[in-house]
VMD Tcl script that draws the C-alpha trace (Angstrom):
set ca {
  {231.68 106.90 91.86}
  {230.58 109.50 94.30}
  {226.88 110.23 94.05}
  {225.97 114.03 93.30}
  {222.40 115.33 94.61}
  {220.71 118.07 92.06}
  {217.54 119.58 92.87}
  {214.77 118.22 91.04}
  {213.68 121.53 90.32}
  {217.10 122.69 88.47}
  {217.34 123.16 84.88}
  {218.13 120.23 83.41}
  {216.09 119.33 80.09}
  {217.56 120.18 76.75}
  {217.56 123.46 75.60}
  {220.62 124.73 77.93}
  {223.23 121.80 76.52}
  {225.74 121.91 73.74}
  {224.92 119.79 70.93}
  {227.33 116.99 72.42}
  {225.46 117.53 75.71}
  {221.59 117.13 73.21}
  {223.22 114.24 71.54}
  {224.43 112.59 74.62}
  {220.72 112.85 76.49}
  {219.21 111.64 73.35}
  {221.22 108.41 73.44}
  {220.45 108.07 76.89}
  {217.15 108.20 76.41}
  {217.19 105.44 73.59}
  {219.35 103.50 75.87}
  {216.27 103.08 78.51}
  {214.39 102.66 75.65}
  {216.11 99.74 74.74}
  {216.13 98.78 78.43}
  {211.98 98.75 78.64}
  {212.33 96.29 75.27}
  {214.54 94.04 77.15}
  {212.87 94.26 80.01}
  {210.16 93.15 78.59}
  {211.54 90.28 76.42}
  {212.85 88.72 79.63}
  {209.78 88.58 81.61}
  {207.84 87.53 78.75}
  {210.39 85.06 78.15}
  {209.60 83.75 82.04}
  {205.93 83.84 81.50}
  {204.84 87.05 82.62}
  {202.00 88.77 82.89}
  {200.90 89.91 79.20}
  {199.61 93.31 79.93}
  {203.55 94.72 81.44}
  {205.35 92.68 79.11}
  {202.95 94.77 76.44}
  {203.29 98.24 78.63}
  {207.29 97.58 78.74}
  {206.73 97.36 75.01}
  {205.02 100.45 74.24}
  {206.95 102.25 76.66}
  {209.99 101.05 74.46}
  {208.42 102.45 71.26}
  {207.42 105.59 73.16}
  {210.88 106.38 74.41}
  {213.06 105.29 71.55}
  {210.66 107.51 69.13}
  {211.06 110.05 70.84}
  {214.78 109.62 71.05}
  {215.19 109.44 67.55}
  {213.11 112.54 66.92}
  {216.05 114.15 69.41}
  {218.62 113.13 67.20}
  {216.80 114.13 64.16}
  {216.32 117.70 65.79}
  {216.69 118.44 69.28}
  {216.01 121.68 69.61}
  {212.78 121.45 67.54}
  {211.25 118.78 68.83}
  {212.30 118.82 73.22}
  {209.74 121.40 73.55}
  {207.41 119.35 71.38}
  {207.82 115.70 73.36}
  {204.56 116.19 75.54}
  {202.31 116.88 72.77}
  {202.74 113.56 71.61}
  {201.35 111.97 74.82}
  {201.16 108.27 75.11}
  {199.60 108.40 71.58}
  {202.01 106.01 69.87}
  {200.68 106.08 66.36}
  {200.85 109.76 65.58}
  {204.76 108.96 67.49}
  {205.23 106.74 64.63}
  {203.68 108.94 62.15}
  {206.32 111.45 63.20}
  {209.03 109.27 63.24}
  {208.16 108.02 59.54}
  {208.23 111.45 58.12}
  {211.80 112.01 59.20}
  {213.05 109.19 58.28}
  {211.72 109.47 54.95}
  {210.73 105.53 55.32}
  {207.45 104.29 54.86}
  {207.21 101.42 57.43}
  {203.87 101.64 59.18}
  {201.99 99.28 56.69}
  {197.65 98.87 57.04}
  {198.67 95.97 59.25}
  {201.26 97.54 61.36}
  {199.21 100.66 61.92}
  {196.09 98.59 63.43}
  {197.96 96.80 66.12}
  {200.14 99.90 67.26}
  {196.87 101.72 67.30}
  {194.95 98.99 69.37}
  {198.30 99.09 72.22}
  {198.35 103.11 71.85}
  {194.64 102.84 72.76}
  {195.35 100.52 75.51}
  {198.72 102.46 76.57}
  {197.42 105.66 76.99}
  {194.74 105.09 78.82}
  {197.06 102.82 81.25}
  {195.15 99.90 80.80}
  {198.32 97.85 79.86}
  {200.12 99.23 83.35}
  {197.42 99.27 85.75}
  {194.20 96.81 86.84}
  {191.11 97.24 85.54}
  {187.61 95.97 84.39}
  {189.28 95.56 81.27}
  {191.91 92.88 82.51}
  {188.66 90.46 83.65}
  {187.27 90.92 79.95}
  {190.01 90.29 77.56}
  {192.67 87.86 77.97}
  {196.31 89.85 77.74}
  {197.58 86.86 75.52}
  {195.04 87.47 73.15}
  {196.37 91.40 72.47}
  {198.39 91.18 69.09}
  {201.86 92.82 69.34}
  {203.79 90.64 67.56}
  {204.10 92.45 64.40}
  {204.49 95.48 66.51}
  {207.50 93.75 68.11}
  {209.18 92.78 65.59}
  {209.09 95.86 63.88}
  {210.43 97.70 66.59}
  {213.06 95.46 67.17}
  {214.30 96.26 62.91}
  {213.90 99.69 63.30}
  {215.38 100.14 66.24}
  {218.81 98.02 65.24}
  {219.25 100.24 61.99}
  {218.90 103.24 64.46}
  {221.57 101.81 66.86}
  {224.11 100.98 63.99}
  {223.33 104.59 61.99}
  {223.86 106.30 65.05}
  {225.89 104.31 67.72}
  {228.68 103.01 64.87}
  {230.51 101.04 67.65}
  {227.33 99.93 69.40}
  {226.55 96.32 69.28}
  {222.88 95.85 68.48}
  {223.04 91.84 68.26}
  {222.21 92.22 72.49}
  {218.68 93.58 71.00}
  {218.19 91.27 68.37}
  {219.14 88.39 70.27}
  {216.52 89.28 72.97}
  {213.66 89.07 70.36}
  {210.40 89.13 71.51}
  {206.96 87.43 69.93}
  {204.08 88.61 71.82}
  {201.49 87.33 69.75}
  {200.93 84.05 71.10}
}
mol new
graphics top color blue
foreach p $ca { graphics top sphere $p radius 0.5 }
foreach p [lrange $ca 0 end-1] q [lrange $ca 1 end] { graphics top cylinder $p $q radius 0.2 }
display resetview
C-alpha cells in the first residue's frame, strides 16, 4: 500500500463526509480507543508504571465517548468534541443521556472524577510533585475499568455486528490493586 501525503492543514474533520464517510471516522476513532485500553492492559499486565497504564485508560474512555457521541450524532456533536476537554465525567454524563442508560452509579462517578481530575491536568501522563506524593498503585480505577470494558463491548456488538469484542474482554484490566 502506497503511502499518500495530505497537508495537515487540508480539510479533513467531519462535516465535509457522507454519512458512510462520518460513520467510518467514528469507528476509527473507537478503534484507537480500544487500542489505548489495550495498550494499557498489556503494560499493566507487565508491571508498568501506574500513572500511563491509568492515562492509557482515560484516554480510552475519552476517545471511545466521544466516538459513540459520533455515532449517536455526528454532525451535532464534531463541532462540540473540544468543549468537553479532558473532563471525563461531564463525557460520561453526555454519553449517559444518549444512551438513555443510567450507569454512572455514586461509586462510579467518584473514581472517574478523581482520574478526570488527574487526566486533565496531565498529571497521569507527565512527572510531577504529585508522582513523589501519592503512590500510582494506590489511584482506584478498577471500577472505572471494568465499567468501561461492559460498556464498551455492548457498543462494539450494537454497532460493529461482525466485530469480535471477546479481544477486549479477554484483555481485562484491574487497576485497583
Amino acid at each position: 500500500m502506497s503511502s499518500v501525503q495530505i497537508p495537515i492543514d487540508s480539510h479533513i474533520e467531519g462535516s465535509g463526509w457522507t454519512d458512510h464517510g462520518r460513520y467510518l471516522i467514528a469507528a476509527e476513532w473507537f478503534r484507537k480507543g480500544l487500542n489505548f485500553y489495550q495498550a494499557g492492559a498489556q503494560l499493566h499486565a507487565i508491571g508498568g508504571h501506574p500513572y500511563v497504564c491509568r492515562n492509557l485508560l482515560c484516554q480510552a474512555i475519552e476517545i471511545c465517548g466521544k466516538s459513540y457521541l459520533l455515532h449517536i450524532d455526528f454532525s451535532r456533536y464534531e463541532p462540540k468534541l473540544k468543549r468537553f476537554g479532558h473532563d471525563l465525567v461531564k463525557l460520561a454524563e453526555a454519553v449517559q443521556r444518549e444512551a438513555g442508560v443510567r450507569f454512572l452509579t455514586p461509586r462510579l462517578r467518584e473514581e472517574l472524577h478523581a482520574l478526570s481530575q488527574l487526566y486533565s491536568k496531565q498529571h497521569l501522563r507527565y512527572a510531577s510533585g504529585y508522582d513523589l506524593l501519592v503512590d500510582g498503585s494506590t489511584i482506584s480505577a478498577g471500577l472505572v475499568g471494568r465499567r468501561f470494558v461492559r460498556l464498551a463491548v455492548q457498543h462494539v456488538t450494537r454497532t460493529y455486528p461482525n466485530a469480535e469484542p471477546g479481544d477486549l474482554t479477554r484483555s481485562r484490566i484491574d487497576l485497583s490493586s
